[in-house]
N, C-alpha and C positions, 0 to 999 in steps of 0.2 A: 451833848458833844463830849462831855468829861467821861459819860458812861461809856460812851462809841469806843472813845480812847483805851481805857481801864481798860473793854473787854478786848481790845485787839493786842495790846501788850500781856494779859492773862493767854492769850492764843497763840502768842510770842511765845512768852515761855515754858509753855505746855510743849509746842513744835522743837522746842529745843532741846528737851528735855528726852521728847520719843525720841527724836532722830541721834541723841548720846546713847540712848538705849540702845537703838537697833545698831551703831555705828558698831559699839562693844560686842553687840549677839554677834555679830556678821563678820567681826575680824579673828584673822586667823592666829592661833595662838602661837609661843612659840619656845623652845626651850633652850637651855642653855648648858653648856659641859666645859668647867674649869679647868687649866691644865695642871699640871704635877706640881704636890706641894703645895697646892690650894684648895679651898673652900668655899662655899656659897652663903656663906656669912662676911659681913667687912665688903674687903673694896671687890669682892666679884657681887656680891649683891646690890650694891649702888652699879655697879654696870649695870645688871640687870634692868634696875628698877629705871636707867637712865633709857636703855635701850626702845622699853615700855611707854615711859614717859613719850618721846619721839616719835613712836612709830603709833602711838593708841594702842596697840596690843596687848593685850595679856602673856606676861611671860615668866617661864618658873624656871631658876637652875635647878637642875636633875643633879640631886648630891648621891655619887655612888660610896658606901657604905660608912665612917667617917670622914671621908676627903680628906683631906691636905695626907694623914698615914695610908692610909690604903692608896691613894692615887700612888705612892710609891713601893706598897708591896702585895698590891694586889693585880694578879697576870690578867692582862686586858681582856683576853676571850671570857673571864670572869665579869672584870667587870663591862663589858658589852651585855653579858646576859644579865646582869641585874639591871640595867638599864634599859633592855628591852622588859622585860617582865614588869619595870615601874612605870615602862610609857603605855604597855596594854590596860593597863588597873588608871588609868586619867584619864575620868571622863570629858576632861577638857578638850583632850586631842583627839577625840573618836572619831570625827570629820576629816582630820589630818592636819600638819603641824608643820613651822617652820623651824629648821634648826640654827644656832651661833654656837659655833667651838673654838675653845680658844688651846692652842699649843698641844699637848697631849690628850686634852678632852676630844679631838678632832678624831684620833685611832678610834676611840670611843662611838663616836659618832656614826662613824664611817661601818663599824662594825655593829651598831643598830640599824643602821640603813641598809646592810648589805644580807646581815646572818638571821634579822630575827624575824620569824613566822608569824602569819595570822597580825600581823600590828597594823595599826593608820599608819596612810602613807604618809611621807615627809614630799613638800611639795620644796620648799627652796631651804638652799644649803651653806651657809656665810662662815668660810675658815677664814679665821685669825692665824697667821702664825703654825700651820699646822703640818706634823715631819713625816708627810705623805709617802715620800719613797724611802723614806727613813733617815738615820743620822750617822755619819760617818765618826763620831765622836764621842767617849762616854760622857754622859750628862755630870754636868759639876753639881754636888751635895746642894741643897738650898735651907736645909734645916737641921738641927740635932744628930745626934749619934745614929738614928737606923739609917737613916739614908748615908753618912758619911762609910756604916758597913755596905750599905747595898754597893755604893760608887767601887768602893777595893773589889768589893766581887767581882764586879763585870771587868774591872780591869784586868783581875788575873785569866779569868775565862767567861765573855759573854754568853759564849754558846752552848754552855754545860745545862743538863737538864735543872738543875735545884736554883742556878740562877734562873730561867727561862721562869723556873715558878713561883717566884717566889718576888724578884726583880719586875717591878712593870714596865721600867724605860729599856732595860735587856729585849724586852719584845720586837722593838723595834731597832734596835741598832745594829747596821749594817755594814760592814765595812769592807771597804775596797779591797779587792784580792783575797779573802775569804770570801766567795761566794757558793763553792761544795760544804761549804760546813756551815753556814748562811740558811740557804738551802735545806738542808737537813736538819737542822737542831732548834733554829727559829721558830715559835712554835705563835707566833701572831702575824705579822708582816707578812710574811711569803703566803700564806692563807687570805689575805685581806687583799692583796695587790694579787693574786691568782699568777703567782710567778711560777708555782712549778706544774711543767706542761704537762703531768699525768691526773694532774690533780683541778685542774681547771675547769670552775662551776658556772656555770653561765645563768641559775637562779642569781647569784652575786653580781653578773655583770649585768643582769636585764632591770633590778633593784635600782640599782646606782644610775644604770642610766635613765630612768623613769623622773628622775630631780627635773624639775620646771626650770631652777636655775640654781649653777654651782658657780660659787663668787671663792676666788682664792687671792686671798689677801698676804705678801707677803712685806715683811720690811726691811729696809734698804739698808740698816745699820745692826741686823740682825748677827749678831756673833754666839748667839743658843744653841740654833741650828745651824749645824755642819753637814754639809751646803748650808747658805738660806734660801737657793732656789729649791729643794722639796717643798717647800708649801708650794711651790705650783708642779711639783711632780719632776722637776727636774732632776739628775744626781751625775754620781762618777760614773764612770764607766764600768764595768766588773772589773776589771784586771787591775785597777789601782786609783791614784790621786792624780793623776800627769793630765789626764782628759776627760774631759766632761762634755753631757749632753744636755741640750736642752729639753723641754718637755717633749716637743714636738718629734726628737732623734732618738727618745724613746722607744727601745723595743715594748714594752707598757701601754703607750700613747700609736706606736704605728701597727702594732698588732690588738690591739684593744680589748685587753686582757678585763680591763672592768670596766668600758662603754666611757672611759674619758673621751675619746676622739668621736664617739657616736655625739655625745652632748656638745663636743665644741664645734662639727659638722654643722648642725645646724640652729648656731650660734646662742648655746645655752651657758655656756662656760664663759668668766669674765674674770683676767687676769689683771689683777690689780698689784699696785708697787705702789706701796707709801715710805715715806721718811719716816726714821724714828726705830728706836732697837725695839729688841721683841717685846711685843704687846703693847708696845708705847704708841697706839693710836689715839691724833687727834680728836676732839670732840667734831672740829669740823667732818673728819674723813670719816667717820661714825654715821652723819647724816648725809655724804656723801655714795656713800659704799656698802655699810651696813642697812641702815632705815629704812632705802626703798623696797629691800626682799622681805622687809618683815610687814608689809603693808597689805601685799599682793595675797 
């Protein structure tokens, strides 16, 4: 009878054992992109590894070139292409991969999913915090003297070429009533959101809408982003600050410039609003919001 026992609990834990194996072979990995002014060491790493922990996945933040300096002075179509080029070379994701971006990593993101050739696909898509239609605002300094230079620059002129290149949140900030010069000198955003109408790629918009599920997380005490409704794609109007649209009164969204309205058509898109300033998500709304796209 002891024997019977012994081997059925040896058979226990042998079955437990395959079935962690196969659970980890079988799950989708997923990667991660910090925003401005950060790195994948410290507290985006314990995200990381919390994310992981939760979900069983495997998951890596994608450090584009030193992070926390480069995420502020390196031009985003840069680094989108370093980050496409380190997601071809991971043989982890060669099946396909899900994404987490938080804040500025999301441009990033967005422009892996949209610009880069020959890569595994990205099956599901989780912004944090991310300044979709861009920022009506220049970003406040978060560190040392380069950035405190980058922030004067843009204030004197965002849309001058040597800012554009050299500035990475200039990439994206948009401002009400400049939109011919917006338009013209912006040399990421208008490319990314396929806003100008000679120039409009439909490989970018068939890309984007190919996502199984795009989950946009914005937060309700959010004062970073100017709007906080661009994380869900919403903004000003062109001609100024007095009126505002929603995602949905989007010429973006109603003429579907990058397949957002193809993916929330047939209900792939999930507009989520939590409490708490930017990036300040609960552990709860983590397993709520985030966990279930990294599973699938």
């Amino acid at each position: 009878m002891m024997r019977i026992f012994q081997r059925s609990v040896l058979l226990l834990t042998v079955a437990t054992v395959l079935f962690s194996i196969v659970s980890v072979t079988n799950s989708i990995p997923f990667i991660l992109f910090h925003g401005i002014g950060d790195k994948c060491s410290g507290g985006v790493s314990n995200f990381t590894q919390l994310l992981s922990n939760l979900s069983g996945s495997p998951g890596f933040c994608l450090e584009i070139g030193n992070g926390e300096i480069d995420s502020w002075l390196m031009p985003l179509i840069d680094q989108a292409s370093l980050a496409c080029e380190k997601v071809k070379k991971m043989k982890e994701l060669s099946q396909g991969y899900n994404i987490v971006a938080q804040s500025q990593g999301n441009l990033v993101a967005r422009g892996l999913i949209e610009f880069c050739d020959n890569a595994p696909p990205v099956i599901n898509y989780v912004s944090l915090g991310g300044p979709h239609a861009g920022i009506a605002a220049i970003p406040k300094c978060s560190f040392g003297p380069i950035c405190d230079i980058g922030e004067a620059m843009m204030k004197l002129e965002v849309y001058n070429d040597f800012v554009q290149d050299h500035i990475a949140p200039s990439n994206y900030v948009k401002i009400p009533g400049e939109m011919t010069k917006y338009l013209k000198h912006s040399k990421y955003l208008p490319k990314l959101n396929n806003e100008r109408p000679d120039e409009r790629n439909s490989t970018f918009k068939d890309r984007f809408a190919s996502l199984h599920n795009l989950v946009l997380v914005m937060f309700q005490n959010d004062t970073t982003l100017i709007p906080k409704e661009t994380a869900w794609f919403g903004y000003y109007t062109d001609e100024g600050f007095e009126s505002f649209l929603s995602t949905q009164q989007t010429k973006l969204y109603r003429e579907d410039w990058i397949g957002l309205k193809a993916l929330d058509d047939v209900g792939k898109v999930k507009f989520v609003s939590v409490s708490g300033d930017h990036l300040s998500i609960t552990d709860e709304d983590v397993e709520k919001y985030v966990v279930p796209y990294l599973k699938a």
